[in-house]
C-alpha positions as CSV (number, residue, x, y, z in Angstrom):
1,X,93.5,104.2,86.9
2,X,97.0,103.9,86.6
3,X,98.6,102.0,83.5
4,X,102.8,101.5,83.6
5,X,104.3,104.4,81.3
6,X,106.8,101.7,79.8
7,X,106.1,101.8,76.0
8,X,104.1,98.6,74.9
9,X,107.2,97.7,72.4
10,X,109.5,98.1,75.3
11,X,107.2,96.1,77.7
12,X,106.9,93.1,75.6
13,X,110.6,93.4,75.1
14,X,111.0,92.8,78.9
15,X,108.4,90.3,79.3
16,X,108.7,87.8,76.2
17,X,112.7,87.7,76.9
18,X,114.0,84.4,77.6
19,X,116.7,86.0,80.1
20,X,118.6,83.6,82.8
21,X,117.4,86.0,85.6
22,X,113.9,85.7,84.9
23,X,111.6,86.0,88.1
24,X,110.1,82.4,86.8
25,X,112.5,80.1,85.7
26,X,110.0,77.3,85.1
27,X,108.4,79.0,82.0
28,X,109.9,78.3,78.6
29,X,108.8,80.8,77.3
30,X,107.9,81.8,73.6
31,X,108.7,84.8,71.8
32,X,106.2,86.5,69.6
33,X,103.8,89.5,69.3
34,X,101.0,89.2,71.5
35,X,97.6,91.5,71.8
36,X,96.2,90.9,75.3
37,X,92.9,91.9,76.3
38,X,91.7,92.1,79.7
39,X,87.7,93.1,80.3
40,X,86.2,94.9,83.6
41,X,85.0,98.3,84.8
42,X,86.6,101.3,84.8
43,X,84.9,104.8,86.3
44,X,81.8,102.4,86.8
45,X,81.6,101.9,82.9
46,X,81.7,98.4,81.2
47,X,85.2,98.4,79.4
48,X,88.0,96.5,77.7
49,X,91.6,97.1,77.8
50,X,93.6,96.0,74.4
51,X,97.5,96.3,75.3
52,X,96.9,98.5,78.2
53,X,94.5,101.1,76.0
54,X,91.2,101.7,77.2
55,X,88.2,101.3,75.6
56,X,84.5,102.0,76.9
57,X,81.7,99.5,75.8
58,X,78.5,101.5,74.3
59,X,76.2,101.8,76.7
60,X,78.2,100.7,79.5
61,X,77.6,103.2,82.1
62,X,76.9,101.4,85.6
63,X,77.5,97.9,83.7
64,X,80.1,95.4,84.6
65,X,82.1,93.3,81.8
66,X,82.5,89.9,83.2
67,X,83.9,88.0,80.1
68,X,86.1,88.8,77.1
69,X,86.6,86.3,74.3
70,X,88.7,87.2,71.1
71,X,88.2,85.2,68.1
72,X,89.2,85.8,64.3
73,X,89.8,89.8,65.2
74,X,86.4,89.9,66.5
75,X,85.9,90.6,70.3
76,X,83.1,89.4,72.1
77,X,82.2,90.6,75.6
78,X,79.9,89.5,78.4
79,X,78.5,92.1,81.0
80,X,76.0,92.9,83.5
81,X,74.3,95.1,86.0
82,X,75.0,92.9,89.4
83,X,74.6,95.8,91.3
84,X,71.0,96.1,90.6
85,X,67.6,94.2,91.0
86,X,66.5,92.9,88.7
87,X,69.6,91.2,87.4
88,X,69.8,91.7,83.5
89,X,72.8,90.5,81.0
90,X,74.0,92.1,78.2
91,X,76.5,91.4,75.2
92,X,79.1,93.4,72.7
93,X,80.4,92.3,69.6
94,X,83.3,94.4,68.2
95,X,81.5,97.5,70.4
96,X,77.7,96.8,69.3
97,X,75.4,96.0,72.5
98,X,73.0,93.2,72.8
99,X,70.0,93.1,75.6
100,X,70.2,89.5,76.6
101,X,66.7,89.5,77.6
102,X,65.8,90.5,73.6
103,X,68.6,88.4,72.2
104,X,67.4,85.5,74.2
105,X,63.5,86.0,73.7
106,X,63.4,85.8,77.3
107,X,59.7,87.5,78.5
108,X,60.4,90.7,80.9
109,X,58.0,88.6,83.1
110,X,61.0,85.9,83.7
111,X,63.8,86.6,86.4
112,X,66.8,84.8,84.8
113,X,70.7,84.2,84.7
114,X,73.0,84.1,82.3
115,X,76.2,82.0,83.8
116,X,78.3,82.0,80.6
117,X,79.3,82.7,77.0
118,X,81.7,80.7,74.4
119,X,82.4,81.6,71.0
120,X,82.6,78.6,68.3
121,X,83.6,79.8,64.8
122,X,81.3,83.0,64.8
123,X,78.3,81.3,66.9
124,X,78.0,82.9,70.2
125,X,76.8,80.4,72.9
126,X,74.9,81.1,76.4
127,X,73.9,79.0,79.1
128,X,71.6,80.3,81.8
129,X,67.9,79.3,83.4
130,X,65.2,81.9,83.9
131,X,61.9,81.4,86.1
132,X,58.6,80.0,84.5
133,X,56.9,80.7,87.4
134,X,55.0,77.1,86.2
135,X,52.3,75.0,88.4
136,X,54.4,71.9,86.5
137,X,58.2,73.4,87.1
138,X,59.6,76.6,88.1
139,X,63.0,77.1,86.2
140,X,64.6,75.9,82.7
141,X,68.0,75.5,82.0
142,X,68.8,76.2,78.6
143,X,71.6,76.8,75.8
144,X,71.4,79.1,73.6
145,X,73.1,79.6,69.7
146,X,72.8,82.4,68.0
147,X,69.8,82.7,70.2
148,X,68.0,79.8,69.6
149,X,67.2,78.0,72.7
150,X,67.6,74.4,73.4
151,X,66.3,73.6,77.2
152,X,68.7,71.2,79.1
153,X,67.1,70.6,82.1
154,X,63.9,71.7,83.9
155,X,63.7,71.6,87.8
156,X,62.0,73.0,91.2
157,X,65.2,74.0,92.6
158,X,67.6,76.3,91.0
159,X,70.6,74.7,90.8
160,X,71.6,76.0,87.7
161,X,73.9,78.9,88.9
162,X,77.3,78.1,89.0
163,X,77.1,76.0,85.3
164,X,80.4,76.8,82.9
165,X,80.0,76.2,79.3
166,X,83.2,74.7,76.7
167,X,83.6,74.1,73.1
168,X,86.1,71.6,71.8
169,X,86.0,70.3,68.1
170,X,82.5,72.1,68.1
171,X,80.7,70.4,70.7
172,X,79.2,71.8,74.0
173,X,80.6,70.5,77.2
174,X,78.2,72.7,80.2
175,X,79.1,71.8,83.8
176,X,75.8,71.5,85.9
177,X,74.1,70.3,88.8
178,X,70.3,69.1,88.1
179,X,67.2,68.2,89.9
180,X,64.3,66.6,88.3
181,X,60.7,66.9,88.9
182,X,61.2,63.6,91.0
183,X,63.9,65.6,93.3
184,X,66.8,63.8,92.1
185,X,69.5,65.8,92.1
186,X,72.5,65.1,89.9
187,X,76.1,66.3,89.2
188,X,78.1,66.3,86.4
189,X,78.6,67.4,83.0
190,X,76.1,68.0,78.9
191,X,78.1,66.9,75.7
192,X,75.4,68.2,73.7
193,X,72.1,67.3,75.5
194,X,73.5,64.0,77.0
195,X,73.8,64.4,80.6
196,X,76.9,62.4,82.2
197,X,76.5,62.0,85.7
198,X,79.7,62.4,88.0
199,X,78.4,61.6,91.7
200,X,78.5,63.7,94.8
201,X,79.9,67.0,93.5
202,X,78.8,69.6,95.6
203,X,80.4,72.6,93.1
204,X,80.7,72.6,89.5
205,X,83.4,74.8,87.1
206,X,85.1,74.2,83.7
207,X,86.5,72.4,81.2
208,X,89.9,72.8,79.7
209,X,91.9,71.1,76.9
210,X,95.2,70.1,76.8
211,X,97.6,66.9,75.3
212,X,96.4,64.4,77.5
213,X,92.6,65.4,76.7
214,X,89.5,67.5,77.7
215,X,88.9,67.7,81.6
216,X,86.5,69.1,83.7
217,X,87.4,70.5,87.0
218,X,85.0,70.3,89.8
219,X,84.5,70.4,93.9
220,X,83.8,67.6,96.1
221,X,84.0,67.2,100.3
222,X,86.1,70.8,100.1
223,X,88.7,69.4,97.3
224,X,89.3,70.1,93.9
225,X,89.2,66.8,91.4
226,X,89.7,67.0,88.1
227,X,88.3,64.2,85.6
228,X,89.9,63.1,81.8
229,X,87.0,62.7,79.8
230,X,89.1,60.8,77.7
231,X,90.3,58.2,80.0
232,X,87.7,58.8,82.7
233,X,90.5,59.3,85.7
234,X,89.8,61.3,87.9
235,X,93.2,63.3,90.0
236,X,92.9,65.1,92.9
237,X,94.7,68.5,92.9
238,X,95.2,68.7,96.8
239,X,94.7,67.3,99.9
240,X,93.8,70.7,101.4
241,X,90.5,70.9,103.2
242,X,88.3,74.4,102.2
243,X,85.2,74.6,103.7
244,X,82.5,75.8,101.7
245,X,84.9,75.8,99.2
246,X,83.5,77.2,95.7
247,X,84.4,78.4,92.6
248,X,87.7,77.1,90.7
249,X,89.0,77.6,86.9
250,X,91.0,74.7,85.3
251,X,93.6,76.3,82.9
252,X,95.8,75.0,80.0
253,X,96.8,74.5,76.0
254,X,95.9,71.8,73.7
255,X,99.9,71.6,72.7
256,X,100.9,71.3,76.3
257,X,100.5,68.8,79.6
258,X,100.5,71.1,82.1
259,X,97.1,71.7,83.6
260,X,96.8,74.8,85.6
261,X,94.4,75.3,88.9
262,X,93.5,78.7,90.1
263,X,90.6,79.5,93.0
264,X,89.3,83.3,93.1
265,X,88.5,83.3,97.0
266,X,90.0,80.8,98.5
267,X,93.5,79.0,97.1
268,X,94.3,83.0,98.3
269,X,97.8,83.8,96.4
270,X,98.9,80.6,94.8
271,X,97.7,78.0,92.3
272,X,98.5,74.8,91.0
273,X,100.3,73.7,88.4
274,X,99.9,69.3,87.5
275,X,98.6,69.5,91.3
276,X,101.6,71.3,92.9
277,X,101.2,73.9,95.0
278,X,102.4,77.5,93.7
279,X,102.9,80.6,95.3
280,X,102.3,83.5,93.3
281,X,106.1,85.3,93.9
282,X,104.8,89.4,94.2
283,X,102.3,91.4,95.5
284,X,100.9,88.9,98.5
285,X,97.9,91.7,99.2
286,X,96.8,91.3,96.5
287,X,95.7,87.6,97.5
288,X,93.2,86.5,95.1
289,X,93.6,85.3,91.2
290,X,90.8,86.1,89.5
291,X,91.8,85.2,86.1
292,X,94.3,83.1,84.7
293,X,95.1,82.6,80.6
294,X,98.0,80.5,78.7
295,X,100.2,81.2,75.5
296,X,103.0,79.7,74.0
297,X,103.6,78.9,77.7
298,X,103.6,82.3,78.4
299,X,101.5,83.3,81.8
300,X,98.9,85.9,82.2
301,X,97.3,86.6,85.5
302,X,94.8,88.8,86.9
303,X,94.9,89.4,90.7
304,X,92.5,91.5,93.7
305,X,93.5,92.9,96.3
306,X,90.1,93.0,98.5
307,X,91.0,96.0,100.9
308,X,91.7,98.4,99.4
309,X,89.5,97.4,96.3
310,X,92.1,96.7,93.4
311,X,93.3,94.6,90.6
312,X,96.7,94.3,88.6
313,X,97.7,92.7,85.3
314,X,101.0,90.5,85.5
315,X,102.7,88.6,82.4
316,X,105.1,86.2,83.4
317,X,105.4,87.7,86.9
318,X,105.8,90.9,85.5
319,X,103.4,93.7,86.7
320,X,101.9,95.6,83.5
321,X,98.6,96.7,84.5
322,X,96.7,97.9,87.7
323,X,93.6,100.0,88.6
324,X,92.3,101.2,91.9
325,X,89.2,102.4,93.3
326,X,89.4,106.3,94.9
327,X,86.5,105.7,96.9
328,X,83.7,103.1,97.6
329,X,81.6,104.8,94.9
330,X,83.9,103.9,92.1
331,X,83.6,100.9,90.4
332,X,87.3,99.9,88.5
333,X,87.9,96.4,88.4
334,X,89.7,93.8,86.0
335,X,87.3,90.5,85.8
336,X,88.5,88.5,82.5
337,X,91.6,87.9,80.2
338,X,92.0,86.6,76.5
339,X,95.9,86.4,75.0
340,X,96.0,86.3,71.0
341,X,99.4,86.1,68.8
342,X,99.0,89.1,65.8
C-alpha cells in the first residue's frame, strides 16, 4: 500500500482551500476539520483507514469490510468472507467483532445474506433473508434491530439480494423486490413493514435525503429513475441505454438540492449530478466509482481500476489515498467511505 507522504494538516490545507484554480470549480466548498474514513482490505485483512492511518479489524484475516458507518465517535463496520462457501457476515463496533449468524440467531443449518447495515442513534439495523428450506416457503426476508428480527416478506424465489436499507427521522426505508407464495412478484420500497409498490423495476438501490425530500433510486428497461417520496415524481437521470444494467447509489445532503448518481460497473468514469452527465477529471483507468460520500459540499470518491486490481481515495479531485495489489493473491481494496466534521 502506498499512502501520499503529504502531512494530514498540509493535505487538508490543499484540499478544503477555496482557491480560484481549483480542479472543480463547481464545488463551493466549506472549510472545516474533517475525519474521513474509508473501509476495505488490506494484505487480505478486513480494515479501516481513519485520515489515511491504518487500522486492522480483530479477526479480520481473509475477511473483507464492505461498509463503514461513523456515528457519535463510534465506528460501525460491515464485512464478510465472499471469497468462501459458505458465505457468512460479520460486524465491528469501535474494533469488537460480531458473528452475524450468532448476532442474528440465525441456525448454522440456514444459508443466508446479509445485504446491508444502517446505524440509527446507537441501534444497529440489518436486512438480509436466509433459507428455511420449508415445504410452505423457502426464504424470509427480514430486518433486524439490535438483533431482533422482524420478517418482511417470505417467498419461493430469492429476490431479496440486491435490497438497501435507509433511516430518516427514525424510520426504515428497505428497497426490495418480492414474490409471494402466489408468484406475484413486486417492486418497490418498506417504510416500516408497509410495502409501497413501484411497478416494473427490474433493479433496486437506495435512498437518499436531501432539501426537496427522501428519494429512492432504482433501475428500470436499462435506465436509472429516481422517485420523491414526498411528491411522488419520478425523474429520469439519463436517456442512456445499459443493458443488464445493475447496481447504482443515489447520493446527497439534507441542506442541499443537488442529488448525486454514481454506478460501480457501468456509468464507467463519470456520474451525475441533478441528472447531468459528469466526467470524473483524473485518472480515466481507473474507470469505476465505487463509493461516493457528501460534506459541506465537499466531494469524496472512491475509484477501481480493474486491471491492474486498484483503488484510490480523491477529495475534491484531489488524489489522497491509493492501494494496489502485488499479485493476484493479495487482497487490498477500498469498498466504503463515511466523512465526519471533528
Amino acid at each position: 500500500m502506498k499512502n501520499l507522504i503529504l502531512p494530514f494538516i498540509l493535505l487538508l490545507t490543499l484540499v478544503f482551500s477555496c482557491r480560484e484554480n481549483d480542479i472543480d470549480e463547481g464545488f463551493e466548498k466549506k472549510t472545516g476539520s474533517y475525519d474521513v474514513y474509508v473501509a476495505g482490505t488490506n494484505d487480505n485483512k478486513a480494515s479501516y483507514w481513519k485520515n489515511n492511518v491504518l487500522n486492522y479489524l480483530n479477526g479480520g484475516n481473509n475477511l473483507i469490510a464492505q461498509k463503514i458507518i461513523i456515528e457519535n465517535n463510534n465506528t460501525y463496520i460491515l464485512g464478510n468472507n465472499s471469497s468462501t462457501t459458505p458465505q457468512e457476515y460479520y460486524f465491528w463496533k469501535n474494533n469488537i467483532k460480531e458473528d452475524l449468524r450468532t448476532y442474528l440467531g440465525i441456525s448454522t443449518a440456514y444459508p443466508y445474506q446479509i445485504t446491508d447495515m444502517a446505524i440509527d442513534n446507537g441501534d444497529t439495523y440489518f436486512i438480509g433473508y436466509y433459507d428455511t428450506f420449508s415445504t410452505t416457503f423457502r426464504y424470509e426476508f427480514c430486518i433486524w434491530k439490535n438483533g431482533v428480527k422482524t420478517v418482511l416478506n417470505t417467498s419461493n424465489d430469492n429476490t431479496y439480494y440486491i435490497s438497501k436499507i435507509n433511516i430518516f427521522n427514525h424510520e426504515t426505508y428497505v428497497s426490495a423486490i418480492t414474490n409471494n407464495i402466489s408468484s406475484s412478484f413486486q417492486s418497490g420500497y418498506y417504510v416500516g413493514t408497509t410495502f409501497h409498490s413501484i411497478p416494473n423495476i427490474s433493479w433496486v438501490c437506495n435512498f437518499s435525503q436531501n432539501s426537496t425530500g427522501i428519494n429512492f433510486l432504482y433501475i428500470r428497461d436499462g435506465k436509472y429513475y429516481y422517485r420523491n417520496l414526498s411528491t411522488n415524481i419520478e425523474t429520469l437521470v439519463s436517456n442512456n441505454n445499459y443493458p443488464n444494467l445493475g447496481e447504482g447509489k443515489i447520493i446527497s445532503e439534507t441542506n442541499s438540492s443537488d442529488l448525486y448518481v454514481a454506478g460501480y460497473s457501468h456509468l464507467e468514469n463519470y456520474y451525475f449530478k441533478n441528472n447531468i452527465q459528469t466526467a470524473f477529471p483524473i485518472d480515466p483507468t481507473y474507470s469505476r466509482i465505487k463509493d461516493m460520500f457528501m460534506l459541506d459540499n465537499n466531494q469524496y470518491i472512491i475509484k477501481h481500476q480493474p486491471n491492474p486490481y486498484s483503488s484510490k481515495v480523491y477529495i475534491n479531485n484531489v488524489e489522497t489515498q491509493n492501494i494496489t495489489n502485488a499479485s493476484t493473491s493479495t487482497n487490498n481494496t477500498f469498498n466504503s467511505i463515511y466523512v465526519v466534521q471533528n
